[in-house]
N, C-alpha and C positions, 0 to 999 in steps of 0.2 A: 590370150583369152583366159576368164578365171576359173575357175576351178568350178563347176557345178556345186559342190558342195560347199562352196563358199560365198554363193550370191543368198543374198536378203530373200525373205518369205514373209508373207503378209496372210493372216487370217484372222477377217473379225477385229481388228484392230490389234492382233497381237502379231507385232513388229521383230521377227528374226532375222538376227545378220547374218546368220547361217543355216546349213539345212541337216543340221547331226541333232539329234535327240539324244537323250541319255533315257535310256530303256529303262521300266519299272524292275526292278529286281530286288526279292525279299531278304533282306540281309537281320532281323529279328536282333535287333540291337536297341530294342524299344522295352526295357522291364517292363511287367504292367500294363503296357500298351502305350508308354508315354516318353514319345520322343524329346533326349536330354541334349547335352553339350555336343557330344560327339556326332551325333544325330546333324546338328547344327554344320557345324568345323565342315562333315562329308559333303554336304551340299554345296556348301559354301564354296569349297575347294573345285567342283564342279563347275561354277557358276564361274568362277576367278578362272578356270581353264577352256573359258570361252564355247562351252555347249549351248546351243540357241537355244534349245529348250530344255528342262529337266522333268520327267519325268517321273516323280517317285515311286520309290517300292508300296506294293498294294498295302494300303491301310481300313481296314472296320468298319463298316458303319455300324450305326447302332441298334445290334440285334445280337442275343445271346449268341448264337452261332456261326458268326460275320466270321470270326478266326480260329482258328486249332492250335497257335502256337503261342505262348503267354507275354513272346516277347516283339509282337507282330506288333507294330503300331497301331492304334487307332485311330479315329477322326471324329472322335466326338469326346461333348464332356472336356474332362480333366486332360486330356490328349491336346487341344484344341489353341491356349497357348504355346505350346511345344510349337506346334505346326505351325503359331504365326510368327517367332520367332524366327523356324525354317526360312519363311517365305521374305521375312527383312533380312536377312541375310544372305539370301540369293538375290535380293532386289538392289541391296548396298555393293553387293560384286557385278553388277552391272547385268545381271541374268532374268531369265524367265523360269518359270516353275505351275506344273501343274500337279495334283494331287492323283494318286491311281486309288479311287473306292474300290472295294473289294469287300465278297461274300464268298466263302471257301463252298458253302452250301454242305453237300454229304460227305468229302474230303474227311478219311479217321484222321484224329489227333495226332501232331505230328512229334510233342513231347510228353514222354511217357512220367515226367515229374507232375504234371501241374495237373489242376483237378479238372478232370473232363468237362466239357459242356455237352449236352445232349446236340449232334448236328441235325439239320434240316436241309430238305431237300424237295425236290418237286412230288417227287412218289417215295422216297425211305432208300432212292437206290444212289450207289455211286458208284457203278459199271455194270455189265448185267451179270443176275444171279447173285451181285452182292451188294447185301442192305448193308445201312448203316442211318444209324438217326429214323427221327421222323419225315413222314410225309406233310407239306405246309397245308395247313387248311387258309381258309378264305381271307380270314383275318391275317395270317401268318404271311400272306402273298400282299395284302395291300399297306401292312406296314413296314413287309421290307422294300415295297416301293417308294414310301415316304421318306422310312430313311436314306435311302441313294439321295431323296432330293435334299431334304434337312443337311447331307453333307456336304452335297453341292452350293448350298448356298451358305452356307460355313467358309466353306473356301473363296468363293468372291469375296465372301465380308472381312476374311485376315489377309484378299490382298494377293492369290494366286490370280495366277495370268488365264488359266484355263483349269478345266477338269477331265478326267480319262473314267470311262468305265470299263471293270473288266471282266468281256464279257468272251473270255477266251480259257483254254487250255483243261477244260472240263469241270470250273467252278460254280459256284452255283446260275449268274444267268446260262453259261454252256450247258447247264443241264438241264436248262426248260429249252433249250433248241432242240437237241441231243435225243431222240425216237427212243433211245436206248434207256435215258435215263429219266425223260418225263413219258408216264402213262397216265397221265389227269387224263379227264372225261370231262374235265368241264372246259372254260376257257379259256383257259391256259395252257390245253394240251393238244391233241389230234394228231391227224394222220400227216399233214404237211409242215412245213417249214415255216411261211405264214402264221400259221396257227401256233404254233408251239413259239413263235418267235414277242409272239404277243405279254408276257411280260418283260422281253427286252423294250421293245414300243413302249408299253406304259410307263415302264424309268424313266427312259430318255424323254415322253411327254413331261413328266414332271419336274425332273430336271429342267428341263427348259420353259417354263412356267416359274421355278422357283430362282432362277437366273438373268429372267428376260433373253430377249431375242439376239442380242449384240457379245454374247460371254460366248467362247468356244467352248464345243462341248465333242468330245474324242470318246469313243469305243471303240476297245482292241476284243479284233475278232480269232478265231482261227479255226482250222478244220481240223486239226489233230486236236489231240487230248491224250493229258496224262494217264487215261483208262486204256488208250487205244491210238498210237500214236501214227499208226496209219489209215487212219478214217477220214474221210470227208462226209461230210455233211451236203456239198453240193458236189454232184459228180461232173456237171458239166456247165456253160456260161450261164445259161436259161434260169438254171436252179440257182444258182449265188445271184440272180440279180432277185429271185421272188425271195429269198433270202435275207436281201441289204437292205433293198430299197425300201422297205417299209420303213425299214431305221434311218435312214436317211430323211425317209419323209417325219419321221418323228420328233427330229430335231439334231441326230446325229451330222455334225459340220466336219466331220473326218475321221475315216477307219486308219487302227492302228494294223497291219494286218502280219499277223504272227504266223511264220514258218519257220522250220528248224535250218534251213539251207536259203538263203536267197534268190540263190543264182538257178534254183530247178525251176521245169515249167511248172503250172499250176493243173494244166489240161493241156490232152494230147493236139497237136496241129500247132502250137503256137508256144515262142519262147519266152512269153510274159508269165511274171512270179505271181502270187495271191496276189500283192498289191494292185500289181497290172492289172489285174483281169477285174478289181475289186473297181479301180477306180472307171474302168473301162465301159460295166456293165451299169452302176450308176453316176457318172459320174461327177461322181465327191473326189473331194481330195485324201490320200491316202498317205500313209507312213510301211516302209516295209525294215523287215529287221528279218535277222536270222544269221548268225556265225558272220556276221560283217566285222571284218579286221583280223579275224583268226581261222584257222585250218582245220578247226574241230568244229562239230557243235556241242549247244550249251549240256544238253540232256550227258553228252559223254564226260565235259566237261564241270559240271557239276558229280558225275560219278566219278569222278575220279585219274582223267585222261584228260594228261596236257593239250593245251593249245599253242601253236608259235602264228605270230603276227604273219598275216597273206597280204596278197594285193586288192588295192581295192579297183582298179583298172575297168574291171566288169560294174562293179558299180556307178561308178561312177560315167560308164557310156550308159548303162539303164537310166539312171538320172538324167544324163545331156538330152534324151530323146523323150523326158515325161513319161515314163512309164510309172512315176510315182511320186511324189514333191520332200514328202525329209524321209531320213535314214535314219532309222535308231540302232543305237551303239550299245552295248549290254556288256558282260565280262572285259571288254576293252578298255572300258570306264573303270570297274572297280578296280583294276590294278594299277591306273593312269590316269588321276584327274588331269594331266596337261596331254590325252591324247589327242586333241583335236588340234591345239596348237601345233604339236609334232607334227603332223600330219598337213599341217596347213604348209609348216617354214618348213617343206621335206626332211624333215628330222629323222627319217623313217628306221636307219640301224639304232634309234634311240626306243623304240616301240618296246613292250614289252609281253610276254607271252603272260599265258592263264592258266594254274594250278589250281586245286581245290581250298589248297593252304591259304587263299588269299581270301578264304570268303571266314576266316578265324578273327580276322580285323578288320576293323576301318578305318582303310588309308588317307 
């Protein structure tokens, strides 16, 4: 029998031979904002190491405050060859590739060299009791919804296979969900989930207006955030489906859905993860992720606390039974472009664990 995570997936015309993702994750090896050679070689190496899909690290769109760090890529502009280079060179190593947009929103600047931009956010907040940046006014809301689509449709036209919004981990869409961090009064904020979810809706309307109807179109969601990393937004099924579904109805063809552990439940009574329950209550096809292939998670792992290679055994029985259709891969990828290969031809004493020291280069 094959492997679950080795049979073909189909969305939208985009043709995977496999069901491993390579996770968005910010590696700022972009001077500028413009993705060079090395930029190129990392993907590439990805693409050659057989991940069905690629996912890139979140890049800009075009708005003074899209990123806090100087060396974050962007997606527009002078950026915009770089990324089509990216994407022929994922395309020439036989691979797929999707772009992650990204809006940091109230997130403070994360290098203290470079010259500040003023940040923006739904209300001036980025957790509660602390401001940072402006509050968006009206104009401020309907052109950072343009831009999401302007770089969505940048992306179809150099040639990616799909597009990711990320509307996760307490960035700026998470913070027009987020009660805590949007108090608009007008329509883009309120007392519900629905409401507050409605400049998520209006990207994903436009996006898919500026891509037509047949281009996949991915939002990674999640209920934690980096302000608060035990929070839900939806405490039980009822509320994540008034939660998703409008995004789904909006054009959303597949939640990425972000938790720090895979294998926990999502809500009590039932062993199904976010993904489970995401694809469950509308459902869409989903992506889950979260410390898949290592014994840490990322949040420790990025502070400073190794990881060693685990089983995937558990995943891979959630997979056999559809609890969720790809896996994405994160920290396993950046120390291993040939994880997936290993992992296929049971390579497995070849795997390699995850230090902090790995995210100094690109391998």
């Amino acid at each position: 029998m094959t492997n679950p995570l080795f049979q073909p997936y189909s969305l939208k015309g985009l043709n995977l031979p496999n069901r491993i993702v390579m996770a968005p994750m910010t590696r700022s090896f972009s001077p500028g904002g413009i993705p060079g050679d090395d930029v190129v070689e990392y993907y590439r190496k990805r693409a050659e190491g057989e991940v069905g899909l690629i996912v890139t690290e979140g890049t800009g769109i075009e708005r003074a405050g899209a990123v806090n760090d100087p060396n974050v890529p962007d997606f527009f502009g002078a950026a915009l060859p770089g990324w089509g280079r990216v994407a022929d060179a994922v395309h020439g190593a036989h691979g797929h590739i999707a772009p992650q947009l990204w809006h940091v929103g109230g997130m403070p600047n994360r290098a203290t060299t470079s010259k500040p931009v003023t940040a923006e956010s739904p209300s001036g907040l980025y957790m509660a009791g602390r401001s940072n940046g402006d509050a968006m006014s009206d104009a401020d809301v309907a052109d950072a919804i343009a831009a999401f689509a302007r770089a969505a449709a940048d992306a179809k036209r150099l040639g990616f296979d799909a597009v990711e919004l990320h509307g996760a981990h307490g960035y700026l869409i998470d913070q027009f969900f987020w009660g805590v961090t949007n108090q608009r009064d007008d329509g883009f904020g309120g007392e519900t989930l629905p409401e507050r979810g409605r400049f998520a809706a209006e990207i994903l309307k436009a996006v898919r207006a500026a891509v037509g109807p047949d281009y996949p179109v991915i939002i990674r969601v999640s209920q934690w955030k980096q302000q608060d990393f035990g929070f839900k937004l939806a405490a039980d099924p009822a509320a994540l489906g008034e939660w998703l579904q409008p995004l789904a109805d909006a054009g959303a063809d597949m939640f990425h859905c972000s938790q720090r552990r895979f294998w926990e439940p999502e809500f009590e009574g039932s062993d199904l993860n976010f993904a489970g329950w995401v694809k469950k209550v509308t459902g869409t096809p989903t992506i889950t992720v979260g410390s898949i292939g290592l014994d840490g998670d990322f949040i420790a792992g990025f502070g400073g606390e190794a990881s060693q290679p685990a089983s995937l055994d558990a995943l891979v029985e959630r997979l056999d039974r559809e609890e969720f259709d790809l896996v994405a891969v994160g920290r396993a990828l950046i120390v291993d472009p040939d994880w997936v290969q290993k992992v296929r031809d049971g390579r497995t004493g070849e795997l390699r664990g995850f230090d902090r020291a790995a995210l100094a280069t690109l391998v």
